[in-house]
N, C-alpha and C positions, 0 to 999 in steps of 0.2 A: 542087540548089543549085550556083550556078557557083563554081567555083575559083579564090579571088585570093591571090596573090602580093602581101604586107608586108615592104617593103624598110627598112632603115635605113644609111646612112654617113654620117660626120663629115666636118669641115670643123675644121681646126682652126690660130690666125694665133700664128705667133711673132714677137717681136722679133729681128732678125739684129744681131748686136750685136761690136764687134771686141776682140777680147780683147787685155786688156792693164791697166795701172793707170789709170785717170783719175779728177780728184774729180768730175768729173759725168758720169754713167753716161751722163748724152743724146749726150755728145760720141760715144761710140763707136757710137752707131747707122749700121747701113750699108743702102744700098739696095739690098734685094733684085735687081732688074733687073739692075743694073749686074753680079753674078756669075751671072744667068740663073739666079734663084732664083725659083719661081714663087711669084707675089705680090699681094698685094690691087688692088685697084684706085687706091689715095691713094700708093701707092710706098714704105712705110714699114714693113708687114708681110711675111711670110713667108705664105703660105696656101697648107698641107697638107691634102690628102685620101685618106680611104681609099677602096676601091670599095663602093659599094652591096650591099646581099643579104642577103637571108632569114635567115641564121647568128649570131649574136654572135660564133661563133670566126675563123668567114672574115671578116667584117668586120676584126674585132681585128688578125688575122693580116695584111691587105693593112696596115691600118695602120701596124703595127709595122716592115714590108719597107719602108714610105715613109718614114719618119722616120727610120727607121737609115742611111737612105742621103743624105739630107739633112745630118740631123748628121754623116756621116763628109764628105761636101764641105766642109760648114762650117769643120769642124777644121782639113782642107786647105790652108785659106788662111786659118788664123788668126783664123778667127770662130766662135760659137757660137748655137745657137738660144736665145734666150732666154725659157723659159714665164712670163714676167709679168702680168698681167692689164692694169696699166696701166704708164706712165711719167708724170712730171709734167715739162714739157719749156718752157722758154722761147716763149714765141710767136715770137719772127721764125725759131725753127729751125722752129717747125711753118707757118708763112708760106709759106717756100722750096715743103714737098712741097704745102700747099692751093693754092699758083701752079701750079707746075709740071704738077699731075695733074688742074689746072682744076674742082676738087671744087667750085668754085660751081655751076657747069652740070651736076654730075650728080645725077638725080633719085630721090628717095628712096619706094622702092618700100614699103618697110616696114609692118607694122602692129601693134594691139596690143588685146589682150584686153581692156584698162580701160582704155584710151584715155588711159594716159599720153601726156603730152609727152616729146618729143624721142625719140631713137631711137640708135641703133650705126651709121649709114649710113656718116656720114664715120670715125668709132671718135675723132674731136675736140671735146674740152668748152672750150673756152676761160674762163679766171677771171681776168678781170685782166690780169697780167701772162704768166699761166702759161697752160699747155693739158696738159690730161689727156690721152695718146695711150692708148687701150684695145685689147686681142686678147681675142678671145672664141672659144666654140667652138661653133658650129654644126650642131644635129643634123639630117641630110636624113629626113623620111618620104615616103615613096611605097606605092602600090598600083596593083598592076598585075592584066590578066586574063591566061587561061592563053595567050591570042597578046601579052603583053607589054605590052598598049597601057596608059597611065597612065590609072586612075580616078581622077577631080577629089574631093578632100574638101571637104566641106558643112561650114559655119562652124559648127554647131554640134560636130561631130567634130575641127575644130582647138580650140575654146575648151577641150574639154576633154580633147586630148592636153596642150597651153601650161600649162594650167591645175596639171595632173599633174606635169610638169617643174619646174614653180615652185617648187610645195610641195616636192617632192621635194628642190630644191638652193637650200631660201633662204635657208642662211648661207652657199652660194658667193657668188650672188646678190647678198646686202646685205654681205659682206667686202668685196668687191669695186668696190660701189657701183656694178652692173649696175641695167638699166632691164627690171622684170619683164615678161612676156608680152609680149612681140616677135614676131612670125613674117613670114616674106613667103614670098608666091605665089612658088612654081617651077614649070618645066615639068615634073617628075618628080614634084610633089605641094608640098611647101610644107615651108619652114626654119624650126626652132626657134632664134632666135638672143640669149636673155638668158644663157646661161651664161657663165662669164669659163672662160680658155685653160686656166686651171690644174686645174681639175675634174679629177678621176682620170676618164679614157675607159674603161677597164669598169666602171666604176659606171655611168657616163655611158650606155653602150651597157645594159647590164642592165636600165637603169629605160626607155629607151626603147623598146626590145624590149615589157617587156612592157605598157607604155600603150599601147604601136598594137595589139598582139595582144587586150589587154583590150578597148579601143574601137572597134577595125574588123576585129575575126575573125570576127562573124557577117555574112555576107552579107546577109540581112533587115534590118541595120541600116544599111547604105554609106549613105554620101552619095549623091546623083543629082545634082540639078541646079545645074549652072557658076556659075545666077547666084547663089547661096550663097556662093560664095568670097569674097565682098568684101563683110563685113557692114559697114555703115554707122554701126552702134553699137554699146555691150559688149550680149550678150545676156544677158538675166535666165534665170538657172540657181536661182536660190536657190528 
């Protein structure tokens, strides 16, 4: 039986927010970039990572070394990370960063277990007058063999890691007014992304650990073949 290597790291987006009194919290939103914070794609997020690996502790542990060191920059200069899930934020404030970071032209790789609509791509729901800015936390799984190389999982092994997640956090999930079963294709294996920012990360990391060790510790059961990765429909489990 060949030896594979079950990886898991977070991904987790805060709001970068300047501290101080205002009556609307939106005013104090700051652009990550601008203090060389690393940051989502739309300009609006903070997006933290921990490193990848087999452990719950060493994941935790890089974790923990990367946010502490964030939040103490933050401080720094008079800002803080803010763990909210969402903001409810005027449109032409969220106008400015959908111009600026050309979010029309960028493509939404995304997918979903039940083929819900809409998606976290942009992390903007527009209502009206308003826009829902959303941070959520995203879990990486991978698998690797004993030379490193990434084995692709089969769409039935993501439906029912997503699947497991869901259940697991779906009063995060529905407080939050998150979009269940999300994932997209990565080069390291593929991202869980319905959880909202706030979720405690060793729960987070706990339940994930042991859905990938449950569903892809036996090697007789791996996925195999690529063209699996992109099911076309939800697939019938019931």
């Amino acid at each position: 039986m060949e030896k594979i290597f079950l990886e898991i790291g977070i991904e987790k987006e805060f709001f970068l927010l300047r501290k101080g009194d205002s009556p609307n919290l939106y005013d104090q939103i700051v652009e990550p970039r601008e203090y060389e914070f690393p940051a989502d794609a739309f300009g609006f997020l903070v997006e933290l990572r921990s490193e990848p690996w087999m452990h719950l502790n060493t994941v935790k542990m890089t974790w923990d070394m990367t946010k502490s060191y964030w939040e103490h920059r933050a401080d720094k200069f008079g800002m803080e990370l803010a763990d909210m899930p969402y903001l409810v934020v005027p449109k032409e404030k969220v106008k400015y960063f959908y111009d600026k970071y050309e979010a029309d032209a960028s493509e939404d790789a995304t997918k979903n277990i039940y083929d819900n609509k809409g998606s976290h791509h942009l992390g903007m729901f527009f209502n009206d007058e308003t826009c829902r800015l959303t941070a959520g936390m995203h879990v990486h799984f991978s698998m690797r063999d004993k030379s490193g190389r990434v084995i692709p999982f089969a769409s039935e092994k993501i439906y029912e890691i997503v699947k497991t997640m869901d259940d697991a956090f779906q009063t995060e999930i529905t407080a939050a007014d998150r979009i269940a079963g999300e994932y997209e294709i990565k080069r390291h294996g593929f991202e869980y992304r319905s959880l909202p920012c706030n979720v405690a990360v060793y729960e987070t990391l706990k339940t994930a650990f042991h859905v990938l060790r449950r569903v892809c510790g036996d090697s007789e059961n791996l996925c195999t073949k690529t063209s699996n990765l992109y099911p076309e429909r939800k697939l019938d489990h019931e």
